[in-house]
Structure formats: structure tokens, C-alpha cells
MARBA-3410 file (N, C-alpha, C, O; in Angstrom, 1 decimal):
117
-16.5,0.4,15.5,-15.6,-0.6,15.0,-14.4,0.0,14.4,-14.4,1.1,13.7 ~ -13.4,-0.7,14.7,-12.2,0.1,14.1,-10.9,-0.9,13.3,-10.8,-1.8,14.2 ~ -10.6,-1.1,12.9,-9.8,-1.5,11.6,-8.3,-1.1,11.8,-8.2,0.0,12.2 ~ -7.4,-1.7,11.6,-6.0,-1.4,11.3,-5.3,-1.7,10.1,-4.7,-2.7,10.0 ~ -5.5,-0.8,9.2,-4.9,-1.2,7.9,-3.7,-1.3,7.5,-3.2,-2.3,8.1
-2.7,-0.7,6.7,-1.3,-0.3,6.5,-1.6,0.8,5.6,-2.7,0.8,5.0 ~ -0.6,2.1,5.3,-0.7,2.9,4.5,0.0,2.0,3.3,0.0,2.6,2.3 ~ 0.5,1.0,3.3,1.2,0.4,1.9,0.1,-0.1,1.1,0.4,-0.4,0.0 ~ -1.5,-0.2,1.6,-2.4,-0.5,1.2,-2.7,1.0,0.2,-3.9,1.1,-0.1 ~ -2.0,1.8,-0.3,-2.9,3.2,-0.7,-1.2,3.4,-1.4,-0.3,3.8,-0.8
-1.2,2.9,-2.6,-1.8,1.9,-3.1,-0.7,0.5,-3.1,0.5,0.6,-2.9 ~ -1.4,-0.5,-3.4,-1.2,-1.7,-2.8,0.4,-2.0,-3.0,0.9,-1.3,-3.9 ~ 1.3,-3.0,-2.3,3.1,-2.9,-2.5,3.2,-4.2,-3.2,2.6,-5.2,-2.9 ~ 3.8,-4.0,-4.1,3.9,-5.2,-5.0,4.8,-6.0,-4.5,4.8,-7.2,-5.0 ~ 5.6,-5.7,-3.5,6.4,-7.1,-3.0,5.9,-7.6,-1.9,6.3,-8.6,-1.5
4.6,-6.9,-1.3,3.8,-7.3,0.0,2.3,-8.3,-0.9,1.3,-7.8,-0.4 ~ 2.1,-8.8,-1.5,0.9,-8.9,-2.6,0.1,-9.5,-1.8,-0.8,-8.7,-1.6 ~ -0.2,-10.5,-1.3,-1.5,-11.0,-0.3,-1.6,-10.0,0.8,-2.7,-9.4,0.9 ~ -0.4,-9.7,1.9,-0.5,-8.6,2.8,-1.4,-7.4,2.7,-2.3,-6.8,3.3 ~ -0.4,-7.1,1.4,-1.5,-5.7,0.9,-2.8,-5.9,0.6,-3.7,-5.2,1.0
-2.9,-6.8,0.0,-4.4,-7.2,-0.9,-5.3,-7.1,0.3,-6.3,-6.3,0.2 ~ -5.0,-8.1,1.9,-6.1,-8.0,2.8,-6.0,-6.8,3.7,-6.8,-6.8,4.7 ~ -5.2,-5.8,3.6,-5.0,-4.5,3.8,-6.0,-3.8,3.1,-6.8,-3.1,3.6 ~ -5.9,-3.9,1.8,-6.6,-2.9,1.0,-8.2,-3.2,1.3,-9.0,-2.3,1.6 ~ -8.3,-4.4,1.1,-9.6,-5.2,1.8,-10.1,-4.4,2.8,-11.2,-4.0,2.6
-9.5,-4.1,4.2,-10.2,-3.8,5.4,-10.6,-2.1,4.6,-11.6,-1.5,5.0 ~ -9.7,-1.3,3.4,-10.5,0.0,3.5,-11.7,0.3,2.6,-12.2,1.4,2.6 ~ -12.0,-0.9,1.8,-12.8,-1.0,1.1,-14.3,-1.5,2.4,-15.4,-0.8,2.6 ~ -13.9,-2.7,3.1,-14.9,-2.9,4.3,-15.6,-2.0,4.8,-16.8,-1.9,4.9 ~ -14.1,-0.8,5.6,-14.8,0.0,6.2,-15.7,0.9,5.5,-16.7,1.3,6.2
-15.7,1.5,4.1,-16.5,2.3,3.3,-17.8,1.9,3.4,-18.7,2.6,3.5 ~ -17.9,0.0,3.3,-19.0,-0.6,2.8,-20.1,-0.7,4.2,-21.4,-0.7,4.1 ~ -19.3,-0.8,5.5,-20.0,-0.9,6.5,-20.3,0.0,7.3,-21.1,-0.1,8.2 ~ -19.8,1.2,6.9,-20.1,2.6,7.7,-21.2,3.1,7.5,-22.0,3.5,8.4 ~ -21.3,3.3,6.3,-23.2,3.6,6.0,-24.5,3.1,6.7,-25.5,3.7,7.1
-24.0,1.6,6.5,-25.0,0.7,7.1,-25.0,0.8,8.4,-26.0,1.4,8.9 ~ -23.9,0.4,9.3,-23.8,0.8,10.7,-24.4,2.2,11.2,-25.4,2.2,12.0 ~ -24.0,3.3,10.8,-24.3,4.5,11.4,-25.6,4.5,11.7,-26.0,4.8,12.8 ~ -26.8,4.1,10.7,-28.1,3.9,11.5,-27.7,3.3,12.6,-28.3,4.1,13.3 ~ -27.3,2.5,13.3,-27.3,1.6,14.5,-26.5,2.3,15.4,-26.2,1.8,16.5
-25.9,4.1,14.9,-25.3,4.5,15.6,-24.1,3.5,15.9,-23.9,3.3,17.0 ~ -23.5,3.0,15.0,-22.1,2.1,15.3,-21.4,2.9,14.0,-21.7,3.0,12.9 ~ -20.0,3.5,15.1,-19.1,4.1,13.8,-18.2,3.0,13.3,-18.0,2.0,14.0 ~ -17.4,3.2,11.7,-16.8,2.3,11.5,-15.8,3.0,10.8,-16.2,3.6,9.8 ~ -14.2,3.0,11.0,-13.2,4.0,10.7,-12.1,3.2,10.6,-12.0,2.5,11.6
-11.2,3.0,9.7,-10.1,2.1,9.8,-8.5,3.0,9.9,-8.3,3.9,9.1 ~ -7.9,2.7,10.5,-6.4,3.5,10.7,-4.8,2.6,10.0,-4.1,1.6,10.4 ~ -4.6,3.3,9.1,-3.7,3.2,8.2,-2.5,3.5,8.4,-2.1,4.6,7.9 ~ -1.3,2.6,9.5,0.1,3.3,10.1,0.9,3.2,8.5,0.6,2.6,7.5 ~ 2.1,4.0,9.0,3.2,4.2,8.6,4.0,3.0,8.6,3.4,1.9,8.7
5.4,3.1,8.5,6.4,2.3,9.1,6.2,2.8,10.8,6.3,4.0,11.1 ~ 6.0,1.9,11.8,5.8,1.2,13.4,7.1,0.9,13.4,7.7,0.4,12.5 ~ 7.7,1.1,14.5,8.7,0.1,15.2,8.2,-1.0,15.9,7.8,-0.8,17.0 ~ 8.1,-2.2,15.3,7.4,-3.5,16.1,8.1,-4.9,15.6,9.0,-4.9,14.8 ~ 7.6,-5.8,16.1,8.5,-6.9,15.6,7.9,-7.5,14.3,8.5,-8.4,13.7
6.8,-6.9,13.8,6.4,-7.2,12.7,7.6,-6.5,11.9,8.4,-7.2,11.4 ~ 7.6,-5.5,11.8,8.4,-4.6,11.1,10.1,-5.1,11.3,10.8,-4.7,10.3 ~ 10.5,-5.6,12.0,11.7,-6.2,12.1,12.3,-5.8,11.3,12.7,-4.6,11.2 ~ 12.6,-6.8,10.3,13.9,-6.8,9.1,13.8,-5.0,8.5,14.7,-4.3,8.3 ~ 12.6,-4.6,8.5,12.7,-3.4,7.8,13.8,-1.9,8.9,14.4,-0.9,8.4
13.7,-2.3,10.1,14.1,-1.3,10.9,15.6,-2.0,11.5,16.4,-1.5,12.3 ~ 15.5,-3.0,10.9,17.6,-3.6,11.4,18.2,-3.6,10.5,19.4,-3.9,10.6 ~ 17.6,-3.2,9.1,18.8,-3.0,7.9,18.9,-1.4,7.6,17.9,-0.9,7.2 ~ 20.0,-0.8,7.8,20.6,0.3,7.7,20.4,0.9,6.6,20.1,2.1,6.5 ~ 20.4,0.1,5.3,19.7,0.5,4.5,18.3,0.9,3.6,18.0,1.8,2.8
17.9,-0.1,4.2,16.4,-0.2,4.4,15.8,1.6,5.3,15.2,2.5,4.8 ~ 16.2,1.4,6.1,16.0,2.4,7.4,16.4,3.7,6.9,15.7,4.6,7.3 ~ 17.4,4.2,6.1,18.0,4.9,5.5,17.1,5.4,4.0,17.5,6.3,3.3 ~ 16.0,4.6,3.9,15.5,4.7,2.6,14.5,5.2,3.0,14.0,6.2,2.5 ~ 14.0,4.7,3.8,12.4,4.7,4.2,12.2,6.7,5.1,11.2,7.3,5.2
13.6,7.0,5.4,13.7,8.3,6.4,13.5,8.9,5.2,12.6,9.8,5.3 ~ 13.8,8.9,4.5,13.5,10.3,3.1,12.4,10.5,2.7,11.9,11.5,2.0 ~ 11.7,9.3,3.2,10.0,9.8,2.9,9.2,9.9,3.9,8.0,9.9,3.7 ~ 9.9,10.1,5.1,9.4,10.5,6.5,9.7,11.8,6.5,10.9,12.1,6.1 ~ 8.7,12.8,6.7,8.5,14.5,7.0,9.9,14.5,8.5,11.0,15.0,8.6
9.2,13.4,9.8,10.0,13.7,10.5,11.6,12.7,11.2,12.2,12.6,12.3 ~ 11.6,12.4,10.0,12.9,11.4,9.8,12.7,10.3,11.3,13.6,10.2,12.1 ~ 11.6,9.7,11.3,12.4,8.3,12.3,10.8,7.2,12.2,9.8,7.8,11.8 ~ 10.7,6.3,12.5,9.7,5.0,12.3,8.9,5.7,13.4,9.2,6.6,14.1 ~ 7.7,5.0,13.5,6.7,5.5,14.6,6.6,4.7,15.7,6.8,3.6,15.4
6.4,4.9,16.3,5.8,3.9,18.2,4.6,3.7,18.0,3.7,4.5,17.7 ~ 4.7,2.0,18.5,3.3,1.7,18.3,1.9,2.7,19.4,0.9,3.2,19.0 ~ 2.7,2.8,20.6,1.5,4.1,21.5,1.3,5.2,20.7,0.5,5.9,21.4 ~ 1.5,5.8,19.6,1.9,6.4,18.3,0.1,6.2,18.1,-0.9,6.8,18.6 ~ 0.3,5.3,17.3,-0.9,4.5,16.9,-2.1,4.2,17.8,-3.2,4.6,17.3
-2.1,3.6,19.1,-2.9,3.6,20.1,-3.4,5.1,20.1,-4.5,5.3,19.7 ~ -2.7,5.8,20.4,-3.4,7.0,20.7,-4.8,7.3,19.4,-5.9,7.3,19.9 ~ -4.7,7.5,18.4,-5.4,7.7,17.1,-6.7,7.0,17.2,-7.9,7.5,17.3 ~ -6.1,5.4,17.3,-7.7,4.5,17.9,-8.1,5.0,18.7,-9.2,5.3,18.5 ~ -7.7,5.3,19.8,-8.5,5.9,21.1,-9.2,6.8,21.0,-10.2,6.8,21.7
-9.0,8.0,20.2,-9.7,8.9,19.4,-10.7,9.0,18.6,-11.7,9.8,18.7 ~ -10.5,8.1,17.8,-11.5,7.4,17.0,-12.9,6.9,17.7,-14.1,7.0,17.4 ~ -12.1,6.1,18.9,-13.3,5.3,19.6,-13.8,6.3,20.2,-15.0,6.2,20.2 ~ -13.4,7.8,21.1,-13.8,8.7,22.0,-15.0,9.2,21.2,-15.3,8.9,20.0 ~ -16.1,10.2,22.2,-17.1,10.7,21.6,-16.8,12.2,20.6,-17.5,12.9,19.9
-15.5,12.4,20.9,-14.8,13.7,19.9,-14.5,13.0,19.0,-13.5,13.2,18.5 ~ -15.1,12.0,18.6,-14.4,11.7,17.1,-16.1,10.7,16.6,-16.3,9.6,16.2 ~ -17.2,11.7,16.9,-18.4,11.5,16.7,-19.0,11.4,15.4,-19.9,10.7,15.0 ~ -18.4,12.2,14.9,-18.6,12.6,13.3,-17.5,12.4,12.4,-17.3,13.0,11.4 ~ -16.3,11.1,12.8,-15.7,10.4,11.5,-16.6,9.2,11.6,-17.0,8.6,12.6
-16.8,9.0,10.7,-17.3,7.7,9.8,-17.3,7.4,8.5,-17.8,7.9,7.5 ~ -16.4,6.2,8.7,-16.0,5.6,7.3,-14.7,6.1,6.6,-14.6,6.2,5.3 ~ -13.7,6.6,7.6,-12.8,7.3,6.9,-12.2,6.8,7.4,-12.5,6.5,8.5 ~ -10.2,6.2,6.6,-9.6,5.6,7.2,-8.0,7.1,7.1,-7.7,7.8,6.1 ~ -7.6,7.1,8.3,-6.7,7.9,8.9,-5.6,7.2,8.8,-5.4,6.1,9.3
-4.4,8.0,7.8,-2.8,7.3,8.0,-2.3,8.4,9.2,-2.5,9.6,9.5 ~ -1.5,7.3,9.8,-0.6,7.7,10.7,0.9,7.2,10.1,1.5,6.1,10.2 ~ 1.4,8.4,9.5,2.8,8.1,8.6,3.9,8.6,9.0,4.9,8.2,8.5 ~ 3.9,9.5,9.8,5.2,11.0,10.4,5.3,11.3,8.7,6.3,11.2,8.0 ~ 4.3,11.8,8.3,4.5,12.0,6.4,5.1,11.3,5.6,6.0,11.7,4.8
4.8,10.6,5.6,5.3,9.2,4.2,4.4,9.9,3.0,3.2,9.7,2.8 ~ 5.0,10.7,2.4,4.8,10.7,1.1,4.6,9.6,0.0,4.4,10.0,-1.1 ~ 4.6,8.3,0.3,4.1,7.4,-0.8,2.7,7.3,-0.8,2.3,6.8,-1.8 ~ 1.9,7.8,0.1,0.7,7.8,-0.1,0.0,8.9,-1.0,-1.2,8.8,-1.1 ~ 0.8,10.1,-1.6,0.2,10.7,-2.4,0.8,10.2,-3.7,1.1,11.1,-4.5
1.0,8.9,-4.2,1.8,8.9,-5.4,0.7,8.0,-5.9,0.0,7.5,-4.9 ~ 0.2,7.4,-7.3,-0.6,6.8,-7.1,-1.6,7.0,-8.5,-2.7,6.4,-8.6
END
């Protein structure tokens, strides 16, 4: 079972406040359900993106300033591709990724807001 959370969940964005809240929600889930599952041999791992380039993300990647703010806390200065992301899950789901359970993985190009906190 796999999960898509946000890294703005870690820890929660106060101008996203329900968003976040059912973000933070799925990595509390996965904690709660991985234990239980893995007897059933069912893994349970949730994946935490960065800023995506997607149409969700819209307004954040067409304001110049915005875009401009968010690259200083990118290691490799630019927003991520959603195949970015696909790839990670696919990993997760593969049998090389046998022994994660219950851990949720940011995919950030280094977003530093996730060690502040």
C-alpha cells in the first residue's frame, strides 16, 4: 500500500491548514498500518513530494516570485517532474524495496524546510 503525502506535512503549512492536516494524517496512517499489515506480508510506505510541477501546483510555479523563493530551498534549484515521483513509488512497490515498511520517503531535490521543525 502506498500513500502520497506532501513534505509541507513535516511539519504542517499554516496557510495550507485542512490540506496539510489530511497530509499529515496519511503519515500517521501509514505508521499505524505497517505493523499490522506486514504480518499479512502487505507493505505500507507513504511518499512525501517536494514542490511537483503539476497543475495542482499551478499558481505556485507561474509566480516568479513565488518560484524564486521556493529555488533557495531547493539543493538543486528547479520544481520536480511528476515521473520524478512515479519512479520512487515504483520502487517502493518493487521487491528491492522489501524491507521499507512504514517509512514515508520525501522526494524534495533538497527542500530544506523539512529539517526545520
Amino acid at each position: 500500500i502506498g500513500y502520497c503525502g506532501r513534505v509541507l506535512s513535516l511539519p504542517p503549512h499554516q496557510a495550507l491548514g485542512p490540506y496539510s492536516v489530511s497530509k499529515t494524517a496519511l503519515l500517521g496512517l501509514t505508521r499505524a498500518l505497517a505493523p499490522e499489515l506486514a504480518q499479512s506480508h502487505i507493505r505500507v510506505n507513504c511518499v512525501a513530494p517536494g514542490v511537483i510541477k503539476t497543475p495542482f501546483s499551478q499558481a505556485l510555479w507561474q509566480d516568479e516570485d513565488v518560484v524564486d523563493e521556493f529555488k533557495k530551498q531547493l539543493s538543486i534549484k528547479r520544481f520536480g517532474k511528476p515521473e520524478e515521483i512515479g519512479g520512487v513509488i515504483a520502487f517502493l512497490c518493487s521487491r528491492d524495496a522489501s524491507y521499507i515498511i512504514g517509512e514515508t520517503i520525501t522526494v524534495t531535490g533538497g527542500m530544506s524546510c523539512r529539517l526545520r521543525g
